[in-house]
Biopython code that builds the backbone (N, CA, C, O; Angstrom):
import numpy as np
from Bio.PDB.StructureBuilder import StructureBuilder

atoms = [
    (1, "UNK", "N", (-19.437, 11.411, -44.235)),
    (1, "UNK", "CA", (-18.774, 11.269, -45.509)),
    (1, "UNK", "C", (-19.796, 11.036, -46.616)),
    (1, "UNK", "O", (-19.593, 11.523, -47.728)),
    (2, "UNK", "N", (-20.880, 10.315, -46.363)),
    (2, "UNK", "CA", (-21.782, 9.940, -47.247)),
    (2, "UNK", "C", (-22.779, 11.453, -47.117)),
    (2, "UNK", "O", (-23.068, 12.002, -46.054)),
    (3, "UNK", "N", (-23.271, 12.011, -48.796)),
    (3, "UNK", "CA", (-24.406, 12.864, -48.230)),
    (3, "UNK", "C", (-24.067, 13.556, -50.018)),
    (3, "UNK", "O", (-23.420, 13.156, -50.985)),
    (4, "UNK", "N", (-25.018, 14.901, -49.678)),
    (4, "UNK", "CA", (-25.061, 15.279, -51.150)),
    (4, "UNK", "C", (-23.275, 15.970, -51.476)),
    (4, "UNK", "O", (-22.304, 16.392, -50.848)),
    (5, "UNK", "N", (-23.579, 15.794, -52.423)),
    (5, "UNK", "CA", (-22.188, 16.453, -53.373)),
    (5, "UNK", "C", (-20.826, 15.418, -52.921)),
    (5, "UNK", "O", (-19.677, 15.651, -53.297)),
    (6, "UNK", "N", (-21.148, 14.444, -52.195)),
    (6, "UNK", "CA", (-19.828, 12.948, -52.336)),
    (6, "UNK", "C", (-20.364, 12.241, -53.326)),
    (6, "UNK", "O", (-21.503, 12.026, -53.739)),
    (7, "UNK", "N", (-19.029, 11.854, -53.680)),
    (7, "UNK", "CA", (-19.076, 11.065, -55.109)),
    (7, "UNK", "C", (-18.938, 9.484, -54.490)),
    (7, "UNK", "O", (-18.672, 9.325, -53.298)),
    (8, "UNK", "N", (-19.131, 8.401, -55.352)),
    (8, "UNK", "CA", (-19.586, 6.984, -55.229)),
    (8, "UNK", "C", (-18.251, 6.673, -55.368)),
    (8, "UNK", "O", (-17.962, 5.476, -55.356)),
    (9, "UNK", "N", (-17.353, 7.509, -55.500)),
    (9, "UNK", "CA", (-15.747, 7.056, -55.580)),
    (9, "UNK", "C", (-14.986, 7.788, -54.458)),
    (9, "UNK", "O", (-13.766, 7.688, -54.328)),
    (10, "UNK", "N", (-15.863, 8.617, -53.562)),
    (10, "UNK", "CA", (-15.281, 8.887, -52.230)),
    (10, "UNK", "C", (-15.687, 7.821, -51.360)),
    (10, "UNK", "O", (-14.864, 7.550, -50.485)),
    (11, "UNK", "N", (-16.930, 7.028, -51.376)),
    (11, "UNK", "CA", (-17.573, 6.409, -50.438)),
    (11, "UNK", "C", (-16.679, 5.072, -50.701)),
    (11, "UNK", "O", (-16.140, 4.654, -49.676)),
    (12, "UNK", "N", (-16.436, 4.368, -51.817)),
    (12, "UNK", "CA", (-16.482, 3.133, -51.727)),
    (12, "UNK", "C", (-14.587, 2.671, -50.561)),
    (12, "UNK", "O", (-14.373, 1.587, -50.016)),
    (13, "UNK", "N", (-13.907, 3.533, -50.554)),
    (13, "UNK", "CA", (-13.051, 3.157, -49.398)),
    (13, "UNK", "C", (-13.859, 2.823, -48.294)),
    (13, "UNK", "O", (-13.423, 2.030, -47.459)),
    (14, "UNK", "N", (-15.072, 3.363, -48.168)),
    (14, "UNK", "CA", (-15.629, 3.317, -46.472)),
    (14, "UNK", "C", (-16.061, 2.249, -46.842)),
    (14, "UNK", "O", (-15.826, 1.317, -46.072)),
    (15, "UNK", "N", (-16.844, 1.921, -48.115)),
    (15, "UNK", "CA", (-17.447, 0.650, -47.861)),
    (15, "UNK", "C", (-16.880, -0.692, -48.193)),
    (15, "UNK", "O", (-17.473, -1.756, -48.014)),
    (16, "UNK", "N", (-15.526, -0.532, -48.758)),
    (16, "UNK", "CA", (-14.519, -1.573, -48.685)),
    (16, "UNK", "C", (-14.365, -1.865, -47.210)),
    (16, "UNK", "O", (-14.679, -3.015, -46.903)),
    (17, "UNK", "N", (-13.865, -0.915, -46.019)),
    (17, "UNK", "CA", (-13.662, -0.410, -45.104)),
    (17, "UNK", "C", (-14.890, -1.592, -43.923)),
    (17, "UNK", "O", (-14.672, -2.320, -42.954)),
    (18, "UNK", "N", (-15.615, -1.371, -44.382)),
    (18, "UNK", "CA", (-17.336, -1.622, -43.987)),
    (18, "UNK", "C", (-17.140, -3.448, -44.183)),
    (18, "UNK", "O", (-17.211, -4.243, -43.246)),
    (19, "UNK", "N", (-16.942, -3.731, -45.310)),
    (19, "UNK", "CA", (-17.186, -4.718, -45.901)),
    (19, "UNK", "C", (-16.219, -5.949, -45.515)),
    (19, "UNK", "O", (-16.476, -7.151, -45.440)),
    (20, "UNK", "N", (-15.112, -5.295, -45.313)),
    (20, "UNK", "CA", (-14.120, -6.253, -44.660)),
    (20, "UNK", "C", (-14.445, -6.062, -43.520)),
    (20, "UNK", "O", (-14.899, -7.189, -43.324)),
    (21, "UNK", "N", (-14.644, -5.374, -42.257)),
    (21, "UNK", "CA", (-15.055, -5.825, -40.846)),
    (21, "UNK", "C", (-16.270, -6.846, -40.925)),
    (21, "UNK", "O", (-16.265, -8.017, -40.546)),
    (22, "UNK", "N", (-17.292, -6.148, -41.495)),
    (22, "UNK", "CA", (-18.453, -7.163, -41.724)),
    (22, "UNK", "C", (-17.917, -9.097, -41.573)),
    (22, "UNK", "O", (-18.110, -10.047, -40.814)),
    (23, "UNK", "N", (-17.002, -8.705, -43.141)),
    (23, "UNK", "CA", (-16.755, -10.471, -43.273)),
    (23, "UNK", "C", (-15.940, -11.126, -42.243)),
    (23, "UNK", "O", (-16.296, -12.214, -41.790)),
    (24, "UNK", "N", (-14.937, -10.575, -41.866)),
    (24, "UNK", "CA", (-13.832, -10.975, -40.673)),
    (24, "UNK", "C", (-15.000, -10.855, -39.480)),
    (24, "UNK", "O", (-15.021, -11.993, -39.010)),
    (25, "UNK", "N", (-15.740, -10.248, -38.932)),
    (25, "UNK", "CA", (-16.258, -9.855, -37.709)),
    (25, "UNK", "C", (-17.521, -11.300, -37.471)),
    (25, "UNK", "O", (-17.624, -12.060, -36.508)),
    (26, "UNK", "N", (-18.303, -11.249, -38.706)),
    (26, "UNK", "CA", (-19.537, -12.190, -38.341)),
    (26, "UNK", "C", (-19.446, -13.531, -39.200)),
    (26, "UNK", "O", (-20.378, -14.212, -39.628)),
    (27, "UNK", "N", (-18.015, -13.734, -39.344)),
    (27, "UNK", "CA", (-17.989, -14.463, -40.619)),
    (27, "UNK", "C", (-18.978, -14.754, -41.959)),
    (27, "UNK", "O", (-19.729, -15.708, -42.158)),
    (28, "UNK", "N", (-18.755, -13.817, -42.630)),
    (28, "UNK", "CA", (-20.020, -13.844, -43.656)),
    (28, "UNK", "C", (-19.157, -13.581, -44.894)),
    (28, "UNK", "O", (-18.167, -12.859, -44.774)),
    (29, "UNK", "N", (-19.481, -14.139, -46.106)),
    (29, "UNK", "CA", (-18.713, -14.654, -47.429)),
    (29, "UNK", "C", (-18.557, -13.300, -47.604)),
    (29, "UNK", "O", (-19.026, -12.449, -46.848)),
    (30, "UNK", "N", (-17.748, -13.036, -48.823)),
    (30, "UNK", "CA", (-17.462, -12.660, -49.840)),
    (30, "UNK", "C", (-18.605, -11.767, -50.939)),
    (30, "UNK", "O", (-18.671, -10.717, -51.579)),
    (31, "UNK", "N", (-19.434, -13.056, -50.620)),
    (31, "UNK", "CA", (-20.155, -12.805, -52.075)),
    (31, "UNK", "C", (-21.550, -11.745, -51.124)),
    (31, "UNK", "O", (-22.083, -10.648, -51.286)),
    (32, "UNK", "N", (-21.634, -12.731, -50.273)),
    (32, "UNK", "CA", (-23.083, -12.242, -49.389)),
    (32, "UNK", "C", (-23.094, -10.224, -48.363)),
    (32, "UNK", "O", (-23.987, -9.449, -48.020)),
    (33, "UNK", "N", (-21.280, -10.226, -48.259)),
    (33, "UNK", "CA", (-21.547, -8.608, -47.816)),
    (33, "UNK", "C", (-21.693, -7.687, -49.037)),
    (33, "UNK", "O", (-22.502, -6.761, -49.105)),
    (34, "UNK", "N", (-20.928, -8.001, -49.877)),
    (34, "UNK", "CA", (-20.964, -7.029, -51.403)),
    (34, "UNK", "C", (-22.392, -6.857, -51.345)),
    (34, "UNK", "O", (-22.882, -5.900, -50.747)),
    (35, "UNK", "N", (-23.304, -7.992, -52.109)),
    (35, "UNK", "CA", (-24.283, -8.316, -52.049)),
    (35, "UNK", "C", (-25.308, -6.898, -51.013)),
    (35, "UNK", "O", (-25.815, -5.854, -51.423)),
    (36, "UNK", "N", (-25.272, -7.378, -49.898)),
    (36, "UNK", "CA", (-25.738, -6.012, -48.738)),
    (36, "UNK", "C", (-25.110, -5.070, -48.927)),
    (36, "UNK", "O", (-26.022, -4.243, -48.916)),
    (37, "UNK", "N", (-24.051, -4.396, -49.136)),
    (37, "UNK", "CA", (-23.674, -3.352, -49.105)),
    (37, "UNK", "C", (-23.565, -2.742, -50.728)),
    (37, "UNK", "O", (-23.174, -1.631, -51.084)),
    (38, "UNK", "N", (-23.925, -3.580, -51.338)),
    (38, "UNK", "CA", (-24.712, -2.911, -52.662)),
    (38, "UNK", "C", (-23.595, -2.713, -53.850)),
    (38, "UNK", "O", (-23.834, -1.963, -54.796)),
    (39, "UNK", "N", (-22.397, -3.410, -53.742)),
    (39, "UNK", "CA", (-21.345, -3.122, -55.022)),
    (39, "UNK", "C", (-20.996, -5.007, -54.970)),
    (39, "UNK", "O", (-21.270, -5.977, -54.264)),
    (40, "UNK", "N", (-20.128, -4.629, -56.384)),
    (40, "UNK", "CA", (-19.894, -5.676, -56.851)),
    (40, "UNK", "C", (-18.719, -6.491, -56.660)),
    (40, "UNK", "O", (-17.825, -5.853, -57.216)),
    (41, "UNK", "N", (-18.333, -7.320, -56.286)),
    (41, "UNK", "CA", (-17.151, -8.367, -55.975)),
    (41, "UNK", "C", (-15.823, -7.319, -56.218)),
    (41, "UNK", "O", (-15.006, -6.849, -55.426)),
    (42, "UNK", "N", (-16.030, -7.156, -57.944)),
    (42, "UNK", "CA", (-14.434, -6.877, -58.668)),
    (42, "UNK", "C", (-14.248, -5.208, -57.652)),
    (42, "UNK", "O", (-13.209, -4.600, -57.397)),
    (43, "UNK", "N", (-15.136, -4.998, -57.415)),
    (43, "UNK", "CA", (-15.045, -3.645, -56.208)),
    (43, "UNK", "C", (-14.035, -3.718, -55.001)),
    (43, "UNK", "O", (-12.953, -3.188, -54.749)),
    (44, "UNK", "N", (-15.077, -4.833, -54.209)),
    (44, "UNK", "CA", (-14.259, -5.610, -53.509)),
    (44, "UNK", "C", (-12.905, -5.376, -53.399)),
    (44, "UNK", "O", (-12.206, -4.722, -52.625)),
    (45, "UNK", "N", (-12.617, -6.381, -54.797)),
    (45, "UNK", "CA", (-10.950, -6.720, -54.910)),
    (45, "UNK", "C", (-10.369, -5.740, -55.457)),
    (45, "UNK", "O", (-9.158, -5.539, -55.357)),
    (46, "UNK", "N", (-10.952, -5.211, -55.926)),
    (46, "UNK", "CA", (-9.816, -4.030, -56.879)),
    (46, "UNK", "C", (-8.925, -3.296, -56.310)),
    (46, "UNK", "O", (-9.297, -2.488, -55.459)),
    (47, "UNK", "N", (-8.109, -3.363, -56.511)),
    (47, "UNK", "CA", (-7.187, -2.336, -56.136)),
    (47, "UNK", "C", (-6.438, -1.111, -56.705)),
    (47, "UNK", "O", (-6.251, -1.004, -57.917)),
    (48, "UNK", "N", (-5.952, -0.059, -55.692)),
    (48, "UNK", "CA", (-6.010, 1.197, -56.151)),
    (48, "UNK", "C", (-5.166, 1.447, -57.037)),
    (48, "UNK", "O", (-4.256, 1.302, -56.220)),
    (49, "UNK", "N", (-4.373, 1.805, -58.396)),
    (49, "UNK", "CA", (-3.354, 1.544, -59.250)),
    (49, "UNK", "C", (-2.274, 2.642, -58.507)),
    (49, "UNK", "O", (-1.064, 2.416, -58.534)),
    (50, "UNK", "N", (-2.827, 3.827, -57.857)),
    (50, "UNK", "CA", (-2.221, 4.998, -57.427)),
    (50, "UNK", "C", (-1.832, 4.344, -56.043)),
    (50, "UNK", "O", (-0.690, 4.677, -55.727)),
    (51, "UNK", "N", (-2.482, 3.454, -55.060)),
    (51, "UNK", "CA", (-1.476, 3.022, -54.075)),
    (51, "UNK", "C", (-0.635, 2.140, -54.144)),
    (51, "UNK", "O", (0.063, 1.880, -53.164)),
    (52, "UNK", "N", (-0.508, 1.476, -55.317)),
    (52, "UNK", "CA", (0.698, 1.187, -56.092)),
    (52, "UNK", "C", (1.828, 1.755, -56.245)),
    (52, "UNK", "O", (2.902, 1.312, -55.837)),
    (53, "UNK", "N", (1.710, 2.440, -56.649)),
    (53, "UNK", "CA", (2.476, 3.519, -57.291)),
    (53, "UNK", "C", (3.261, 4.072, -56.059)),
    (53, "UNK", "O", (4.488, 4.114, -55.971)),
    (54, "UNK", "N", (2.304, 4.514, -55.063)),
    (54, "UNK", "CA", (2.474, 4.918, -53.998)),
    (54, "UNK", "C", (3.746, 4.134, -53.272)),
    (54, "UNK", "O", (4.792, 4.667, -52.899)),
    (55, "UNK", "N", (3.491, 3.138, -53.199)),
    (55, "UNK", "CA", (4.229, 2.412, -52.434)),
    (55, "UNK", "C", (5.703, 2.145, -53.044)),
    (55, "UNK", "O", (6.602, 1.694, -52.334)),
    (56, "UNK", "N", (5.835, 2.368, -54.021)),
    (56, "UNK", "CA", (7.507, 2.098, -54.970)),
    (56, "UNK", "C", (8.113, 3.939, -54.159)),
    (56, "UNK", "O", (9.084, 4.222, -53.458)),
    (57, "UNK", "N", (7.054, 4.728, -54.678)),
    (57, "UNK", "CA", (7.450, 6.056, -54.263)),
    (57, "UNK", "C", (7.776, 6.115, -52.521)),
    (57, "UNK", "O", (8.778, 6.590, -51.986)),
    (58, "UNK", "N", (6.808, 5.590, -51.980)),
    (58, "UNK", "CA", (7.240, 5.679, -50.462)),
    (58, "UNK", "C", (8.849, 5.051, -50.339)),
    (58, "UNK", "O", (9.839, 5.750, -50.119)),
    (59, "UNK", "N", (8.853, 3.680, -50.521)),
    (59, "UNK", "CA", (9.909, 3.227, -50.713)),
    (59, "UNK", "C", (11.183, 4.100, -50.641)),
    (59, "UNK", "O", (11.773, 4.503, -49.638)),
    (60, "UNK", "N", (11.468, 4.299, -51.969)),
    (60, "UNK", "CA", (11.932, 5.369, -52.783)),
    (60, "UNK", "C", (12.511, 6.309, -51.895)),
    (60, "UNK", "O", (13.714, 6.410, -51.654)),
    (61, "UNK", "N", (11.418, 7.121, -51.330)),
    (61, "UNK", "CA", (11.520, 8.278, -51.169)),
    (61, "UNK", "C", (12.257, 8.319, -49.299)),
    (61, "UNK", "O", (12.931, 9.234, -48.826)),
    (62, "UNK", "N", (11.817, 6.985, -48.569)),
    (62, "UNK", "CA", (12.522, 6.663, -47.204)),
    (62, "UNK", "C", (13.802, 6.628, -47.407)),
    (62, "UNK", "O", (14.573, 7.231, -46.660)),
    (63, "UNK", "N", (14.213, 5.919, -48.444)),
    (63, "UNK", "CA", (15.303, 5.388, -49.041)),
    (63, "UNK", "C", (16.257, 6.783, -49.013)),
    (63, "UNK", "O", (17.241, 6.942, -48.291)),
    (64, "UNK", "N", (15.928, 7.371, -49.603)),
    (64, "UNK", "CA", (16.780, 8.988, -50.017)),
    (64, "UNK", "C", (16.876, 9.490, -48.520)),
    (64, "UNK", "O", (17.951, 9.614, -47.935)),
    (65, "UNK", "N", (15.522, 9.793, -47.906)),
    (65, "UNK", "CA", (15.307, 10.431, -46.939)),
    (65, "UNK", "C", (16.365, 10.125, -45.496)),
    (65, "UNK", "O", (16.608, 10.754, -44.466)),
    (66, "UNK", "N", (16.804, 8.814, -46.076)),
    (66, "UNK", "CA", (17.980, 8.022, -44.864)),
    (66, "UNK", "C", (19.202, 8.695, -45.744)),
    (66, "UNK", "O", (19.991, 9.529, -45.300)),
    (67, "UNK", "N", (19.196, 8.198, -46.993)),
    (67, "UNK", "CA", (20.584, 8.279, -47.143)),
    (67, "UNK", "C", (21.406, 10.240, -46.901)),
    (67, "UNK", "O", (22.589, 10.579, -46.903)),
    (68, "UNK", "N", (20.208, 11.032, -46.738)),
    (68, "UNK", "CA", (20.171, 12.188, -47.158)),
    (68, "UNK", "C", (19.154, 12.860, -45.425)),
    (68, "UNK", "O", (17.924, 12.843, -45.452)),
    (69, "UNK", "N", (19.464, 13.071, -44.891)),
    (69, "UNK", "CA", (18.684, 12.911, -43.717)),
    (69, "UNK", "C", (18.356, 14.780, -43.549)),
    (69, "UNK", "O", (17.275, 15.298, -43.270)),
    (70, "UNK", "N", (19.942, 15.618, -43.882)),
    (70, "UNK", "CA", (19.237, 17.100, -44.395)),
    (70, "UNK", "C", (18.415, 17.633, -45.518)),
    (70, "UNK", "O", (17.833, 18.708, -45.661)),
    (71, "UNK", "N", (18.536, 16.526, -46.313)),
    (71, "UNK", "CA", (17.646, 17.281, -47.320)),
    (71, "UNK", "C", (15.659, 17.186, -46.835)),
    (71, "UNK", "O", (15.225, 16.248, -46.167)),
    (72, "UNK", "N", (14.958, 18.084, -47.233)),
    (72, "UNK", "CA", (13.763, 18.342, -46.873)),
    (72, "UNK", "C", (13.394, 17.740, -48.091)),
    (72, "UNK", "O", (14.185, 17.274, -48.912)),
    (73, "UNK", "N", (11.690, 17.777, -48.217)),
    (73, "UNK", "CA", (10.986, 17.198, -49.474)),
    (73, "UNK", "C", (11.178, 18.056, -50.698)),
    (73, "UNK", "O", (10.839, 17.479, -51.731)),
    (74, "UNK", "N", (11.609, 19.220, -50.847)),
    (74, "UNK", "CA", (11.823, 19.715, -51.946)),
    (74, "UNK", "C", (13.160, 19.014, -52.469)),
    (74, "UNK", "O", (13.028, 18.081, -53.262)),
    (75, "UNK", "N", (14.187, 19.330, -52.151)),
    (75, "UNK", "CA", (15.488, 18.457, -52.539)),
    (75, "UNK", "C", (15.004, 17.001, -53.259)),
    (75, "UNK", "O", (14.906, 16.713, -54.452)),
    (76, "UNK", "N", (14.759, 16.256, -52.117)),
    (76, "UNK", "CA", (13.889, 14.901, -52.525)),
    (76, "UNK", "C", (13.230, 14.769, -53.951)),
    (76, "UNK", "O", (13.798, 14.123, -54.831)),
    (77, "UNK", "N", (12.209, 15.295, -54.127)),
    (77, "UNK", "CA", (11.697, 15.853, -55.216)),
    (77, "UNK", "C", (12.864, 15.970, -56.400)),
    (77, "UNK", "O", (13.125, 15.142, -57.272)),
    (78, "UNK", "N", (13.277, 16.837, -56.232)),
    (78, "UNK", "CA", (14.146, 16.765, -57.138)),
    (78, "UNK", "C", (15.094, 15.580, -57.691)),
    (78, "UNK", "O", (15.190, 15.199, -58.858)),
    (79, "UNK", "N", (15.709, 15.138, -56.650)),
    (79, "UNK", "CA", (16.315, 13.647, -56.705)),
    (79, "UNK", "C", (15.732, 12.551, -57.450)),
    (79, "UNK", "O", (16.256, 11.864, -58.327)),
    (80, "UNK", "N", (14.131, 12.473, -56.784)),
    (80, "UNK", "CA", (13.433, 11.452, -57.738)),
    (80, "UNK", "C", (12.873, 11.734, -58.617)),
    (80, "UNK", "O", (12.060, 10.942, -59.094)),
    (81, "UNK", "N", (13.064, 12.832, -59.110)),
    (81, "UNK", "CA", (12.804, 13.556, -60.386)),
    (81, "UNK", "C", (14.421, 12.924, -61.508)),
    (81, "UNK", "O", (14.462, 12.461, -62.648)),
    (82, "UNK", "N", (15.141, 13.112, -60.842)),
    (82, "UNK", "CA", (16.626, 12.654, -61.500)),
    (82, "UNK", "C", (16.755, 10.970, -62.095)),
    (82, "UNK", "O", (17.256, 10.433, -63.083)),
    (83, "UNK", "N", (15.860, 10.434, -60.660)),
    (83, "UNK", "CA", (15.696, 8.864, -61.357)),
    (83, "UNK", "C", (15.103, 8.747, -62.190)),
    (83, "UNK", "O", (15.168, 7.813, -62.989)),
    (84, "UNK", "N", (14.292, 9.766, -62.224)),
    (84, "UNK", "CA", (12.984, 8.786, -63.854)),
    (84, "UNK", "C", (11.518, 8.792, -63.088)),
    (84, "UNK", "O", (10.474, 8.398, -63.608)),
    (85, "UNK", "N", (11.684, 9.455, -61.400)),
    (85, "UNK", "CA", (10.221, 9.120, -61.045)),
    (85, "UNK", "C", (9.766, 10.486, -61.121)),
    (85, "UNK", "O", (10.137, 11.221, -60.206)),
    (86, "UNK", "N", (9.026, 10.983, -62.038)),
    (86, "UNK", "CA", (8.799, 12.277, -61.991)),
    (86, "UNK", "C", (6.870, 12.372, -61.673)),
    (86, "UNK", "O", (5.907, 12.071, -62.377)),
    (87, "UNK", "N", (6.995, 12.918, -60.330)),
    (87, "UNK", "CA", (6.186, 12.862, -59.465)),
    (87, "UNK", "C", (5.565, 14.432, -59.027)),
    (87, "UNK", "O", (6.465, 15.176, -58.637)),
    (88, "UNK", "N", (4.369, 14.971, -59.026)),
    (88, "UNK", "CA", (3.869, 15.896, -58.548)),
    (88, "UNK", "C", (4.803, 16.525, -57.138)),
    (88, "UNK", "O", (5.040, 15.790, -56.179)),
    (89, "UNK", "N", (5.156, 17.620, -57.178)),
    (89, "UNK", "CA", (5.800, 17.887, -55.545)),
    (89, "UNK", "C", (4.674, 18.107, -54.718)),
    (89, "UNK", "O", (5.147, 18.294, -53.597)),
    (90, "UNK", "N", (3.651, 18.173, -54.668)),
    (90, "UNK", "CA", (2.522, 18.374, -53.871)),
    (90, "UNK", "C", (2.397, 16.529, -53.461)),
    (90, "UNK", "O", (1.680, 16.345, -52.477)),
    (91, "UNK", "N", (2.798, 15.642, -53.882)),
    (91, "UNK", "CA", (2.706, 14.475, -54.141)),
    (91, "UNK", "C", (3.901, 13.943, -53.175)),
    (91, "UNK", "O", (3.671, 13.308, -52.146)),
    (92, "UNK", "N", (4.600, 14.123, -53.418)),
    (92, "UNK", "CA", (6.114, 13.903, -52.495)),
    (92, "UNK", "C", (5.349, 14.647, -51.087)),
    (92, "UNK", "O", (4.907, 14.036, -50.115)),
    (93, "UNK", "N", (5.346, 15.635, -51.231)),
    (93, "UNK", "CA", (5.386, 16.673, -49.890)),
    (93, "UNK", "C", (4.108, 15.461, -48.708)),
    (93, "UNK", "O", (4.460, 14.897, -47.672)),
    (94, "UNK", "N", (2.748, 15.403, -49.320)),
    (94, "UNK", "CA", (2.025, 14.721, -48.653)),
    (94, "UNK", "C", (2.283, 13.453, -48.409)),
    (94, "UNK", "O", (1.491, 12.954, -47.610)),
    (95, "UNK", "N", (3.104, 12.750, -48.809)),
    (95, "UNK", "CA", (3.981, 11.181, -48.513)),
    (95, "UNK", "C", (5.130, 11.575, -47.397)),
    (95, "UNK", "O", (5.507, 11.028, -46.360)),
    (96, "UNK", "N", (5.427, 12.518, -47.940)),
    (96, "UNK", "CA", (6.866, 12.945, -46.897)),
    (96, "UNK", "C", (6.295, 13.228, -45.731)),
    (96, "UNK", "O", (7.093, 13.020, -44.817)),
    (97, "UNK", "N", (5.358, 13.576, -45.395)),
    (97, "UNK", "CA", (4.246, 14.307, -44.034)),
    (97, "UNK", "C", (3.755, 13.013, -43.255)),
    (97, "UNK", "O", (4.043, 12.761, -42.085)),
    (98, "UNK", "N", (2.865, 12.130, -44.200)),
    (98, "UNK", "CA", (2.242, 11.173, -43.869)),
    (98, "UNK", "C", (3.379, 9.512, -42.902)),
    (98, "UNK", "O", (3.193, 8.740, -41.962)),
    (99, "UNK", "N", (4.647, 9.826, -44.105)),
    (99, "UNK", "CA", (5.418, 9.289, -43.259)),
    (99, "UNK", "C", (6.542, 9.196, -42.034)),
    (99, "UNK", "O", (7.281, 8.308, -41.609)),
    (100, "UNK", "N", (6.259, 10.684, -41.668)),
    (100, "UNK", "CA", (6.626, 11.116, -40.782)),
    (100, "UNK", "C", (8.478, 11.240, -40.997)),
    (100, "UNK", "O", (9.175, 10.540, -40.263)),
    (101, "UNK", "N", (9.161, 12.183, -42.054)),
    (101, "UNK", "CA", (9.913, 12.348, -42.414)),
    (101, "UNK", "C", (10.139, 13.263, -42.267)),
    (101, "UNK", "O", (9.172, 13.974, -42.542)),
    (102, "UNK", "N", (11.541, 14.180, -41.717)),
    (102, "UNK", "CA", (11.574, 15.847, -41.519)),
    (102, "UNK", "C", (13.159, 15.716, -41.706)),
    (102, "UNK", "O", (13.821, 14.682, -41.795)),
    (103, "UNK", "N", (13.526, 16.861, -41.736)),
    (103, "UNK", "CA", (14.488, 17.495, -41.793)),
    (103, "UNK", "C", (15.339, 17.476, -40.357)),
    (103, "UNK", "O", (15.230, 18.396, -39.547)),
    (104, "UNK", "N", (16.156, 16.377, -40.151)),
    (104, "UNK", "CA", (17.263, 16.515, -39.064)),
    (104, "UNK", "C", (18.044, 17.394, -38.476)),
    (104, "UNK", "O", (19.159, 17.430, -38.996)),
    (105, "UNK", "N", (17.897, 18.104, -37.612)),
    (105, "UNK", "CA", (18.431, 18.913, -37.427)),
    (105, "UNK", "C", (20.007, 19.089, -36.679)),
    (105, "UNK", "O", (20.264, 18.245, -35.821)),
    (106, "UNK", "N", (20.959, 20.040, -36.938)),
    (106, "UNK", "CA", (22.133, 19.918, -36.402)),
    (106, "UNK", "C", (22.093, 19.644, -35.260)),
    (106, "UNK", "O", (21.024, 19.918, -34.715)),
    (107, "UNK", "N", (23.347, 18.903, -34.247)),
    (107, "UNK", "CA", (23.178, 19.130, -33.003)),
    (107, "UNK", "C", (24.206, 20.576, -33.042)),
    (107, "UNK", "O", (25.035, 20.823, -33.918)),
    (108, "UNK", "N", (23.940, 21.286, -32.035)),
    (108, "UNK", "CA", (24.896, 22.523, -31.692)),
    (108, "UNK", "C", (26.151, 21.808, -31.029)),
    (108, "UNK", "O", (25.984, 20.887, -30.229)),
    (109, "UNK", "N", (27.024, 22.124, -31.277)),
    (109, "UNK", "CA", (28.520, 22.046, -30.770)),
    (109, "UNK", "C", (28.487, 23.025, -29.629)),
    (109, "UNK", "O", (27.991, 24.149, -29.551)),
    (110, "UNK", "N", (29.289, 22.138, -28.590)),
    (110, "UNK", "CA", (29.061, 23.295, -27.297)),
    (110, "UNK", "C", (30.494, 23.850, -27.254)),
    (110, "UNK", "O", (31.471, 23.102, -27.259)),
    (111, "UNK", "N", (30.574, 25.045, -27.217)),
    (111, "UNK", "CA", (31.924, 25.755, -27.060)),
    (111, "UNK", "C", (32.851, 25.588, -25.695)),
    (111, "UNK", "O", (32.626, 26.075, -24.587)),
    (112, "UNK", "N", (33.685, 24.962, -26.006)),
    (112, "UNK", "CA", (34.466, 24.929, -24.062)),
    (112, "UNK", "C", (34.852, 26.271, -23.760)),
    (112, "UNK", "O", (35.813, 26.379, -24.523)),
    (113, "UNK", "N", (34.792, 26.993, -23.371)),
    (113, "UNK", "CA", (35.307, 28.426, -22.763)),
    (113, "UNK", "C", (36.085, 28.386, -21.557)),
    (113, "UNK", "O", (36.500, 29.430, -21.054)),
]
sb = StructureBuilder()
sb.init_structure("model")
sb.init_model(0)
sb.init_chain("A")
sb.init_seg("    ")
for serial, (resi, resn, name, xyz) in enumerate(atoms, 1):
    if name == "N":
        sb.init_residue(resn, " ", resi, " ")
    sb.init_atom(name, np.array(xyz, "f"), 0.0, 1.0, " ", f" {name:<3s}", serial, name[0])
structure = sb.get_structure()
């Protein structure tokens, strides 16, 4: 992941990633892995505003996905487009994937003959 043409904003998940085993694993502060691993505290803590976001939408979007169990992510999309969450469909589609959401399928009715 690290190497030419990654950006310092692809890496720093790994080294959040990095940084919390470090401290949980050898017990070592806060201040002292940042420190070694070369970024700054508010790094550390910061958090992502988009997995925020994320998470009202996941919500959201389980929510429909129960109440609505044929509709696929396009439908969906649309729906939370109707609430006010107007969201990329490339955006839905990869949440809808990730959370393992599909399209229910009929059972067949067996014919008595």
């Amino acid at each position: 992941m690290v190497g030419p043409g990654t950006t310092s904003q692809a890496r720093t998940p790994l080294k959040k990633q990095i940084a919390i085993f470090l401290k949980d694993t050898f017990a070592v502060s806060e201040r002292r892995v940042c420190r070694v691993l070369g970024f700054s505290r508010t790094t550390y803590r910061r958090k992502s505003p988009e997995r925020v976001k994320d998470l009202v939408l996941v919500e959201r979007l389980r929510a429909l996905a129960r109440e609505r169990p044929r509709f696929g992510y396009r439908r969906l999309h649309l729906m939370l487009g109707r609430e006010g969450l107007n969201v990329n469909h490339k955006r839905v589609y990869r949440i809808y994937r990730a959370e393992g959401l599909a399209v229910r399928k009929k059972e067949r009715r067996k014919l008595n003959v």
